[in-house]
N, C-alpha and C positions, 0 to 999 in steps of 0.2 A: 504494500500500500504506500501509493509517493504522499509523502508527509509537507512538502511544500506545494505550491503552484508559482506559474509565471506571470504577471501582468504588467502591463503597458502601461508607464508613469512618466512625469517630468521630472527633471533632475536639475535645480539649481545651484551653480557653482562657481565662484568668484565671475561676478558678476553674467554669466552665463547659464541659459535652458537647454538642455535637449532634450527627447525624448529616447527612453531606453527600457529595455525588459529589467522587471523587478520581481525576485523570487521573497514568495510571502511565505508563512506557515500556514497551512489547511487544517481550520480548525473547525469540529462540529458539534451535534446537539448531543452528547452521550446522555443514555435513558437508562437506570441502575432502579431494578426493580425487587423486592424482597419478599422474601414468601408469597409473590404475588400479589401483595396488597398494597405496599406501601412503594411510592416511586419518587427517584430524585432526578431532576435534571439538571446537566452540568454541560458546559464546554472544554471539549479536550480536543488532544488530535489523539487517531485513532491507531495509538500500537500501546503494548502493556495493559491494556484493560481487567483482565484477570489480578495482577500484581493492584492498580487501582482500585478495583472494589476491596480487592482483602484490605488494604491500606484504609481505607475510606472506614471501615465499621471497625477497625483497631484504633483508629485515631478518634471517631465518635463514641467508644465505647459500646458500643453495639455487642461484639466482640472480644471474649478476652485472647483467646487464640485461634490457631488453624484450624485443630481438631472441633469444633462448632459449626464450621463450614461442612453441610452436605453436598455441595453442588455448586457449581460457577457453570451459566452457560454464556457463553460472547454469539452473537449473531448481529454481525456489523458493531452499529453503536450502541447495539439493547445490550444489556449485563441482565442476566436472569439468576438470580440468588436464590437459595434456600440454605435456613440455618436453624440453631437449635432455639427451640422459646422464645422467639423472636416476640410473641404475642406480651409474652410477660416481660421480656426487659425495654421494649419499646420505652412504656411507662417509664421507666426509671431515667432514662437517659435525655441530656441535655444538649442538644446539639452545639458544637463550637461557635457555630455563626447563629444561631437562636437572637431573637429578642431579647429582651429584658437585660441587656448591659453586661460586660465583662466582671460586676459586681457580684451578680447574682450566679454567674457560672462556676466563678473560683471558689466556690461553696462544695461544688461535686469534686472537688478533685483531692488527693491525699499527694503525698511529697515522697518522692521517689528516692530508694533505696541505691545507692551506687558505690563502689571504690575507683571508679573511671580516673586517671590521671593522664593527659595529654600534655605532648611537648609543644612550647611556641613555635617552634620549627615547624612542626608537621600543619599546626594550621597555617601558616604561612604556605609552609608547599604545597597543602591541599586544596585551597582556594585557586592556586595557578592549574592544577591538578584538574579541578572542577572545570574551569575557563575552557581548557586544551579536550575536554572530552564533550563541551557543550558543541554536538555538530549544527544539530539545527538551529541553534542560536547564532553562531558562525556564518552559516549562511543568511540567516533572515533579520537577527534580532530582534525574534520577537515568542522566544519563550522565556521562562525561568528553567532551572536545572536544579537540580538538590541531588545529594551522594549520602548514603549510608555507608558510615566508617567502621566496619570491626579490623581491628590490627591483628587479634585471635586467630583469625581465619583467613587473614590478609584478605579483606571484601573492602572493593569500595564502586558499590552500587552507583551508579547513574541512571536518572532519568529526565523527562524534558517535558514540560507542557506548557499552555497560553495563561492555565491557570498556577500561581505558585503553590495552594495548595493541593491541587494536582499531582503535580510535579512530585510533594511530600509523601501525599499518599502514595502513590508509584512505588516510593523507594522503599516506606515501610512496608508493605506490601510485597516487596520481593523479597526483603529481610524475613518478614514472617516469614514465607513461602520456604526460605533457606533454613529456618528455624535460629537464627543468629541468636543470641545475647542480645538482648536490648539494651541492659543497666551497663553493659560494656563495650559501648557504642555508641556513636554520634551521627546528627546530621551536622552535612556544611551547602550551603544553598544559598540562592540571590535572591532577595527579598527582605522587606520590613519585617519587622518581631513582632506581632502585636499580641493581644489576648486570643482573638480565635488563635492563631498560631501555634501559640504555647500550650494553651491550652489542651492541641491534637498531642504535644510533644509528653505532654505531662500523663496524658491519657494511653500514651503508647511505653511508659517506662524507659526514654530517653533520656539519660541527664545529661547533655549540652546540643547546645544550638547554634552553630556557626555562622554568621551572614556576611557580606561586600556591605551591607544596609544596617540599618538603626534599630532599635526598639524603640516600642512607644510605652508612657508609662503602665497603660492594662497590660503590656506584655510583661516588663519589669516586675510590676505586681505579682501575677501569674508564676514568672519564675522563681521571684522570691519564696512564694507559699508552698509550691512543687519541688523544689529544690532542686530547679534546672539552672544550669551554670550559660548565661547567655554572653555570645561572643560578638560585637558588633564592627564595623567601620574595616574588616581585613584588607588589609590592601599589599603591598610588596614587601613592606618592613615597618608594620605597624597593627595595630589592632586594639579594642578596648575590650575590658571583659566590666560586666555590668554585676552580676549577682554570682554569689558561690565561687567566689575567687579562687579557694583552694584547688579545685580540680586544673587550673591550668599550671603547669610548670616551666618557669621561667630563667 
């Protein structure tokens, strides 16, 4: 499946127009349906779908693991789920991106359990790391990319979509699927920190969040009470760490 397309644009340039082929990303409606009742619609481009839904209901809490999953079917962009008790944890579960404010959400969440210790080095490298394997962003700029880091097992998952949490689900999602270590393992991804964010982070047993981008304070918040260690502003030979400072090693 070609994951970009070609179209016909202007292109303005010291002081200069011409007209030239512009390769975009092809992005569509993905339709994620659960025991048949309940449906989500989202925009993705369309590769990894399977990894996306497992990611999608670990990060909502839907989910605590693989073994709940009976069934994934892909037909184009429908995702057809079947899972265990779905009827009964519906109820309980709080969606990351829900109404009622990042206030009310970090109520559902407990504070993760980790000995993770990461070098400043390696986030440094791993952020060029992430850049060098972002293909379709290379061509188009116009995804995000997120990597799941286990050094354990030497993984470092990549994947790509229009949406950043997308992208997030993707990786956890293949991590589940690998059965990785979560509490000894990281994401590193291009995008904002906010509360939905953290929120999937803190719901999946992550404890750090690597970004090129900022947090905002519901994300801050959220990290704090989870005890996810957020990394912000990476860039060649720099970087801030905002909450749970110990996990980085300097």
């Amino acid at each position: 499946m070609k994951l970009t397309r070609n179209i016909n644009a202007i292109s303005y340039k010291n002081g200069e127009n011409i007209q030239k082929s512009e390769e975009i990303v092809y992005d569509e409606t993905t339709n994620l349906k659960i025991n048949n009742k309940h449906k989500y619609n989202f925009s993705s481009i369309n590769n990894s779908l399977k990894d996306f839904a497992t990611g999608y209901m670990i990060g909502e809490g839907i989910i605590k693991n693989l073994e709940e999953i009976k069934k994934i079917n892909i037909n184009g962009m429908n995702i057809d789920v079947e899972i265990e008790n779905y009827k009964e944890k519906k109820d309980l579960v709080l969606p990351s991106d829900s109404a009622g404010g990042w206030r009310s959400k970090i109520n559902s969440i407990s504070p993760i359990k980790s000995d993770l210790k990461v070098e400043k080095d390696e986030l440094l490298l791993n952020i060029e790391k992430l850049r060098k394997n972002a293909e379709i962003w290379q061509k188009t700029g116009g995804t995000h990319v997120a990597a799941f880091v286990n050094n354990d097992k030497n993984q470092f998952i990549v994947r790509e979509d229009v949406s950043r949490h997308v992208a997030v689900d993707k990786v956890i999602g293949a991590a589940t699927r690998k059965k990785l270590d979560f509490s000894n393992s990281y994401i590193i991804y291009s995008g904002r920190m906010p509360a939905d964010m953290v929120i999937k982070i803190v719901r999946s047993g992550i404890p750090l969040l690597a970004s090129n981008a900022a947090p905002s304070f519901s994300g801050y918040s959220v990290a704090e009470k989870g005890n996810v260690t957020l990394v912000g502003f990476i860039r060649e030979d720099r970087f801030n760490v905002y909450t749970h400072w110990d996990r980085v090693i300097f």
